[in-house]
C-alpha positions in Angstrom: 142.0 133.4 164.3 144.0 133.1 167.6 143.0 129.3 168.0 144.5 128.8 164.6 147.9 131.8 165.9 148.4 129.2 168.7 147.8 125.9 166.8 150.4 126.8 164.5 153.1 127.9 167.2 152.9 124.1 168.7 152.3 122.6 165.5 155.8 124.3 164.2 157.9 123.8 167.3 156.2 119.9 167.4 157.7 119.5 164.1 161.1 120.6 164.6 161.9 118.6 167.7 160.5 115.5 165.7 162.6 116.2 162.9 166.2 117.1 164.8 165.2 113.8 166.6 164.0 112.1 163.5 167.2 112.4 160.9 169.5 110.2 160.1 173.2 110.8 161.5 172.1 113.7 163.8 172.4 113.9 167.4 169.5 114.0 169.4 168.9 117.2 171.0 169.4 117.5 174.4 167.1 118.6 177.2 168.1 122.1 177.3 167.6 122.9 174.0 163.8 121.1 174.5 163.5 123.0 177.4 164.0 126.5 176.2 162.2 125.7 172.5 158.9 124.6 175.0 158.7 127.8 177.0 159.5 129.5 174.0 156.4 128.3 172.5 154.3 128.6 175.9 155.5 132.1 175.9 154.7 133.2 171.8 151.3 131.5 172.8 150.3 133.7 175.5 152.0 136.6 173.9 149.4 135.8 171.3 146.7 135.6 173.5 147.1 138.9 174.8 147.9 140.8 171.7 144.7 139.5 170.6 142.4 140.5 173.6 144.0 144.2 173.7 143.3 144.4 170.1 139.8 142.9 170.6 139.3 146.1 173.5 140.5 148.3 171.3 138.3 147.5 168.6 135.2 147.2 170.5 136.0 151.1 172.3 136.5 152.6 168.4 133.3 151.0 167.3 130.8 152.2 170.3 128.7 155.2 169.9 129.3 158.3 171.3 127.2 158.6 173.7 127.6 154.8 174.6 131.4 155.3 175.3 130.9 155.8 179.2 128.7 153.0 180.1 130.0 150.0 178.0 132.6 147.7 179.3 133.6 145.1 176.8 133.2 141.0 177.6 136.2 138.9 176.3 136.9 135.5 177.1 140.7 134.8 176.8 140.7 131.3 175.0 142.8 128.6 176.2 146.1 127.5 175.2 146.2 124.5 172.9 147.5 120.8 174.3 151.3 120.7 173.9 151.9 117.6 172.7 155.1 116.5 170.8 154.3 113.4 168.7 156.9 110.7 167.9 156.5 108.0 165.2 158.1 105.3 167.9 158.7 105.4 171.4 162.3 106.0 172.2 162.1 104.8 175.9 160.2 102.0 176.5 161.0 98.5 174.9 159.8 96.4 171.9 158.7 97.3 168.8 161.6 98.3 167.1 161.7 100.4 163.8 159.6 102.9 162.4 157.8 103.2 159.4 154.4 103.7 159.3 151.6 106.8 158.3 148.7 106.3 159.7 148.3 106.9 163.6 151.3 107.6 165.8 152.4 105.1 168.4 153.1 107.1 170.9 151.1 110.3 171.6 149.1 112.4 174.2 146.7 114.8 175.0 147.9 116.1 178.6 145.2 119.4 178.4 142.3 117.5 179.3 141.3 119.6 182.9 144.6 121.0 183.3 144.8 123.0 186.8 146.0 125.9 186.9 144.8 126.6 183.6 147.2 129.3 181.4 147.5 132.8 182.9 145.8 132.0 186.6 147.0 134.5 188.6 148.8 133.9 192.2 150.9 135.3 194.5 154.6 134.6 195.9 153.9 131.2 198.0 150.7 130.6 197.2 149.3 127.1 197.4 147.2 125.4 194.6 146.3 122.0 192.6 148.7 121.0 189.9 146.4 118.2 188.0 147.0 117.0 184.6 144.7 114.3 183.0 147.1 112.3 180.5 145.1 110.9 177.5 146.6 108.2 175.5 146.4 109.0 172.1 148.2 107.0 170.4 148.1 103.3 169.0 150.1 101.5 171.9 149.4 101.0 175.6 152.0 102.5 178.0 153.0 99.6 180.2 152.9 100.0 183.9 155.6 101.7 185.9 156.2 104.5 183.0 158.1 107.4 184.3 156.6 110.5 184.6 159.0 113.7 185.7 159.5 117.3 186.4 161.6 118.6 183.3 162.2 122.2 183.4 161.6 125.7 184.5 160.1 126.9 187.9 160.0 123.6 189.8 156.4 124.2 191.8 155.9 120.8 193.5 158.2 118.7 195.8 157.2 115.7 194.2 159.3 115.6 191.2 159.6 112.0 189.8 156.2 109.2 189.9 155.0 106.0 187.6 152.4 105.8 185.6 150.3 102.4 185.7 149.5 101.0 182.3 147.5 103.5 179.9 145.6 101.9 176.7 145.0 103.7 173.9 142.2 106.3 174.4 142.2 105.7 178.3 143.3 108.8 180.7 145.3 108.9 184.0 145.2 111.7 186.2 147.9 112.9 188.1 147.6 115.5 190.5 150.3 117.2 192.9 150.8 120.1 195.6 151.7 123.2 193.9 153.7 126.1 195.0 153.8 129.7 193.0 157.6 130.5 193.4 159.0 133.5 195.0 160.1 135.0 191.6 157.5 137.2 190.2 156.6 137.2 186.5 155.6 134.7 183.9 156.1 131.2 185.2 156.6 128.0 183.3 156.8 124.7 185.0 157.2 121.7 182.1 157.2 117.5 183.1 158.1 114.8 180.8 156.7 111.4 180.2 159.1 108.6 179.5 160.0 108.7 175.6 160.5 112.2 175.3 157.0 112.5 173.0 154.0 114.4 175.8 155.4 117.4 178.0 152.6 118.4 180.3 153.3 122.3 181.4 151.4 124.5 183.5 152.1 127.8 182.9 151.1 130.9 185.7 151.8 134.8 186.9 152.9 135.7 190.1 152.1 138.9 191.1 
């Protein structure tokens, strides 16, 4: 039942930034407003996540047994979040192909979950060093040519490196990119989001800071 919570929370938001960007005689929206609608949907999704395990605890407590009350400690394994991935019909960034039109397959899509370090939720402290590694599938029906930019968007910018290119991506190959990460001084939820040239796949990591 959470898989399906957290499925729905992307596959809403993914919907509504294709369709602002989609309609006829409407502005595109700009990167703020993306911005704060992804780590609004990061955030509802681990909100989710941990409604779900309290009420798991506090389901598995009422059930036990009396007399089993003092020696059983409940087991839950806090699923994942699912792939962010905001699908466009054509690629607004790149060249050729012009128009639109089309049901089947998108053109330009990704997967960027695929091994994602940290996963959602790790746990660090101010400073702390760690991996940032996404592995960015091409899902889609086009190849991304070579030299496709690849960028830190918004929220808590953990990495000095904040701009790279991609080298050409088929459909259903994978490139992995992977960069120094630094938990930021500000403690809390932390949501760090990068774009891929297009506007359609935001890789995110999202961590604590304790």
């Amino acid at each position: 039942m959470n898989f399906n919570m957290n499925r729905l929370v992307f596959v809403l938001v993914a919907t509504a930034l294709l369709a602002a960007a989609c309609a006829p005689g409407q502005a595109t929206p700009d990167a703020a407003e993306i911005a704060d609608q992804i780590a609004t949907a990061v955030a509802a999704t681990v909100s989710a996540q941990q409604s779900a395990t309290a009420a798991a605890l506090a389901l598995a407590t009422a059930t036990l047994p009396p007399t089993a009350t003092s020696t059983f400690t409940p087991t839950l394994v806090l699923p994942t979040a699912t792939p962010f991935v905001i699908v466009a019909a054509t690629s607004s960034g790149g060249g050729g192909g012009g128009g639109g039109g089309g049901g089947g397959s998108a053109t330009f899509a990704c997967d960027p979950d695929t091994g994602k370090r940290p996963r959602d939720n790790s746990e660090f402290h101010p400073g702390d060093d760690f991996d940032v590694k996404w592995t960015i599938i091409n899902t889609g029906t086009e190849t991304w040519p070579a030299g496709y930019d690849f960028e830190y968007f918004s929220g808590a910018q953990m990495t000095g490196v904040t701009f790279l290119e991609l080298p050409e991506v088929k459909p259903g190959k994978s490139y992995s990119v992977v960069l120094d990460g630094n938990a930021p001084a500000e403690k809390g939820f932390q949501v760090m989001t990068w774009k891929l040239e297009g506007g359609f796949c935001y890789p995110y990591i999202a961590i604590q800071v304790n």
